[in-house]
C-alpha positions, -999 to 999 in steps of 0.1 A, spaced: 0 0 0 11 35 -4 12 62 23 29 94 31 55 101 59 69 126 75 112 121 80 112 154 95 106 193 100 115 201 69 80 213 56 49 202 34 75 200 4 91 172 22 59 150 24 73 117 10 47 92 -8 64 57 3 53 19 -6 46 0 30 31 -33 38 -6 -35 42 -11 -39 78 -29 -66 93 -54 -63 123 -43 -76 156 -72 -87 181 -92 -56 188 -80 -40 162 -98 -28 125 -85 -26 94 -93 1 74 -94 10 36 -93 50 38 -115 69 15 -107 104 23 -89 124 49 -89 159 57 -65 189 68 -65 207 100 -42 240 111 -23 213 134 -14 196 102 6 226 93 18 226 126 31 190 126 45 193 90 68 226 102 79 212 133 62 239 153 40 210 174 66 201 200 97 184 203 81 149 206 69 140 173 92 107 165 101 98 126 88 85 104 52 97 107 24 90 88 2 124 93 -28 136 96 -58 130 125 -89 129 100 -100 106 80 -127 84 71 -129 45 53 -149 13 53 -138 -19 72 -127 -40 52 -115 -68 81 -116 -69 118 -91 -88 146 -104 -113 171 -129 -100 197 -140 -72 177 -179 -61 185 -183 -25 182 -179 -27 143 -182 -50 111 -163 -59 78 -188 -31 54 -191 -4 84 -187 34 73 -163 46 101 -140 74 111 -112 75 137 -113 96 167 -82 121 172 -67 106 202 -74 71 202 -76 66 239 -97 92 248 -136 75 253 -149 92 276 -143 116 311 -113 147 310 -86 142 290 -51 128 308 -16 127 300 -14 94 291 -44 97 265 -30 130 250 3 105 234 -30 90 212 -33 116 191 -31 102 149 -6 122 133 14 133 158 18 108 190 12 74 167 5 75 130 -19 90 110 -44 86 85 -28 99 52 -25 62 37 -44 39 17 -51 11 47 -47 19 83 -51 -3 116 -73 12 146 -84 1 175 -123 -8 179 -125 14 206 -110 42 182 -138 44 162 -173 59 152 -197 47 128 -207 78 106 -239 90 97 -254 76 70 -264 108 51 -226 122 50 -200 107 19 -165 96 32 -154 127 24 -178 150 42 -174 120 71 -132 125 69 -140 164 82 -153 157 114 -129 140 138 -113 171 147 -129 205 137 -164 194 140 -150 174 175 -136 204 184 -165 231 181 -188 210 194 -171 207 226 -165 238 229 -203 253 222 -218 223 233 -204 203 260 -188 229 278 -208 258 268 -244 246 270 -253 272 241 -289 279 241 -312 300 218 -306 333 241 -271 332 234 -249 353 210 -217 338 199 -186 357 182 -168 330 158 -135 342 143 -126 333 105 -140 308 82 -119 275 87 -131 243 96 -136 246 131 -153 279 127 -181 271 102 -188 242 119 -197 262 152 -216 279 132 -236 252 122 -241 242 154 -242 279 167 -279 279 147 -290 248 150 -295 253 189 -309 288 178 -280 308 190 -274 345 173 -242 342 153 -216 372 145 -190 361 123 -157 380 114 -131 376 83 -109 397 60 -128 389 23 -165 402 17 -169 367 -2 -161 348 24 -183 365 45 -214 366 26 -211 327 25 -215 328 60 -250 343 60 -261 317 34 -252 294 61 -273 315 89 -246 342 100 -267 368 113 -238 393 116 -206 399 100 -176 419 103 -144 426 80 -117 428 103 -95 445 73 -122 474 72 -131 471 107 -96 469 125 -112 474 160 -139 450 154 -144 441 189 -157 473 195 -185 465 160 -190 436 183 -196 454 213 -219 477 194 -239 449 176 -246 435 211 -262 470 228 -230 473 249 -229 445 264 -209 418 244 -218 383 232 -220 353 255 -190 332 236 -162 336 215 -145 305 192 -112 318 193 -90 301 169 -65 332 164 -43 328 196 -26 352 211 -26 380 180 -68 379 186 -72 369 218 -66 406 237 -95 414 217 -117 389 221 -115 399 259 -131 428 248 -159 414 228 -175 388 253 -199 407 284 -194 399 316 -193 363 329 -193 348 297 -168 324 280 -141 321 255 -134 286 239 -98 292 235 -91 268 202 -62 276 178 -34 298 170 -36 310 137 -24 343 144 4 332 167 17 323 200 41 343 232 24 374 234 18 389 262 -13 389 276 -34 414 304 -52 387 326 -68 420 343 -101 414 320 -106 382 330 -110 389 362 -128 422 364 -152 408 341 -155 370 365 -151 350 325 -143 312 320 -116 311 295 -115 275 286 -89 251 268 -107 230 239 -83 201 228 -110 183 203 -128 160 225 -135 127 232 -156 97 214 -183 101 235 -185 139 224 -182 127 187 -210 103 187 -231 133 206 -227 153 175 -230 124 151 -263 123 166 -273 157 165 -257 164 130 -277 131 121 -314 149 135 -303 177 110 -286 173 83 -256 194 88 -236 187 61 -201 195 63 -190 227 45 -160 212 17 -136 241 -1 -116 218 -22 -110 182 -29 -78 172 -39 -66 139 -54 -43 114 -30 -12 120 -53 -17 155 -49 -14 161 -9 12 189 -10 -9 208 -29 -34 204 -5 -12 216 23 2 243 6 -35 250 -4 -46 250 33 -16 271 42 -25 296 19 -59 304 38 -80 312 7 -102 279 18 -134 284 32 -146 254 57 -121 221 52 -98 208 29 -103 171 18 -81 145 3 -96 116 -16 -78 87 -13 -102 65 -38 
């Protein structure tokens, strides 16, 4: 079978395509025939060597990706040679906080990833997808989707009273926007291109802001809320957005602190989070239980993942260098068949 490694930090144009074995399942374990993966910001990350010191080489990347089991190892019950699954981002994490030990889990970074044309997963690793969704709309949702719902959702119990700030148009915002409306919430949505965000009201945005035009856009915000903020912010710019984000949300509500797109090591005044008593809470995707939550809701309504661009397998430099370029809007897919 063919996959592609990682030998080092050396960048997406490094990405080797490289003939292995196919693997075989062990008892528990699944094997799978991958139909499609997708890209995340961490991908770039990994790729660049700006994910930590303790990525080990080679690595097959990427966490997303969805296929069809095509054999299974002795004992196996949760699934069956024909099912539709997906792998969950850290493959030890089921259920309860998230620990040390099942943070080294994580495809693509602390064990191999999904970027080949068979892979081996545990059962346990695994969610059957909803039955509406292709593999490729299926291979977006281990870690974005994951990773918005937990924040909104399981940790911020949104409700149709609340307003929520999302920030940009990648994968992990538009689908908290998805789930932003579908639990009635009022949805403000920033990003530097007009286009971008006038396909955000097609999908429900009921406010937008160009941060290019609108520099200080978290005083728009504060405007567009009668002075008093919104209830949550996705923030998935880091440290360069984050200062401002402060500003946005009212008091006592809650940031989902998600990515870094904008950066890391700045400085930041704590003195906001205090005066104004907010939760500023850590999202690190989530676990299976969280995933087969949203499978369920996303299965009640049809929430169909928002695709920019599908790229071919032998093509997934392009597709990195695509996803680096940030002209996407929503995810980035690789088709593997």
């Amino acid at each position: 079978m063919k996959a592609y490694e990682i030998h080092s930090n050396a960048g997406i144009d490094a990405l080797a395509l490289v003939d292995h074995p196919e693997p075989k399942p062990n008892a528990g374990q699944v094997l799978i025939k991958v139909k499609a993966t997708s890209l995340n910001y961490r991908d770039l990350l990994v790729i660049e060597g700006a994910y930590g010191s303790g990525l080990k080489y080679p690595l097959i990347p990427m966490s997303d990706g969805a296929g069809e089991v095509v054999a299974v190892g002795k004992g196996v019950t949760r699934v069956k040679v024909g099912d539709r699954v997906a792998g969950i981002f850290f493959q030890d994490w089921i259920s309860d906080s998230l620990t040390k030990e099942k943070m080294k889990s994580d495809l693509g970074g602390g064990i191999d990833g999904m970027l080949a044309e068979y892979v081996v997963l545990h059962q346990d690793g695994l969610v059957i997808l909803p039955n509406y969704l292709s593999y490729a709309e299926g291979a977006t949702l281990p870690c974005a989707a994951v990773t918005a719902w937990h924040g909104l959702v399981t940790k911020g119990n949104i409700s149709a009273s609340d307003s929520v700030l999302l920030l940009g148009t990648g994968g992990v915002s538009i689908f908290a926007l998805q789930f932003a409306k579908i639990h009635g919430a009022r949805a403000i949505v920033t990003s530097s291109s007009d286009e971008k965000l006038a396909q955000t009201k097609q999908l429900g945005a009921d406010e937008t802001i160009n941060y290019k035009t609108t520099p200080e856009w978290e005083k728009q915000v504060y405007q567009l809320t009668n002075r008093i903020g919104v209830d949550h912010v996705v923030e998935v710019g880091g440290a360069g957005t984050l200062p401002k984000s402060l500003q946005a949300v009212r008091i006592g509500g809650r940031i989902s602190l998600i990515g870094v797109l904008s950066g890391t090591g700045s400085e930041i005044d704590p003195m906001p989070i205090l005066f104004k008593s907010l939760t500023v809470q850590g999202i690190y995707v989530g676990s299976r239980e969280m995933f087969e939550a949203m499978n369920q809701a996303m299965q009640e309504h049809q929430i169909k993942p928002i695709i920019d661009k599908v790229f071919p397998f032998t093509e997934a430099r392009e597709a990195y260098h695509y996803l680096k370029s940030a002209a996407h809007f929503g995810k980035v897919v690789i088709q593997i068949e």
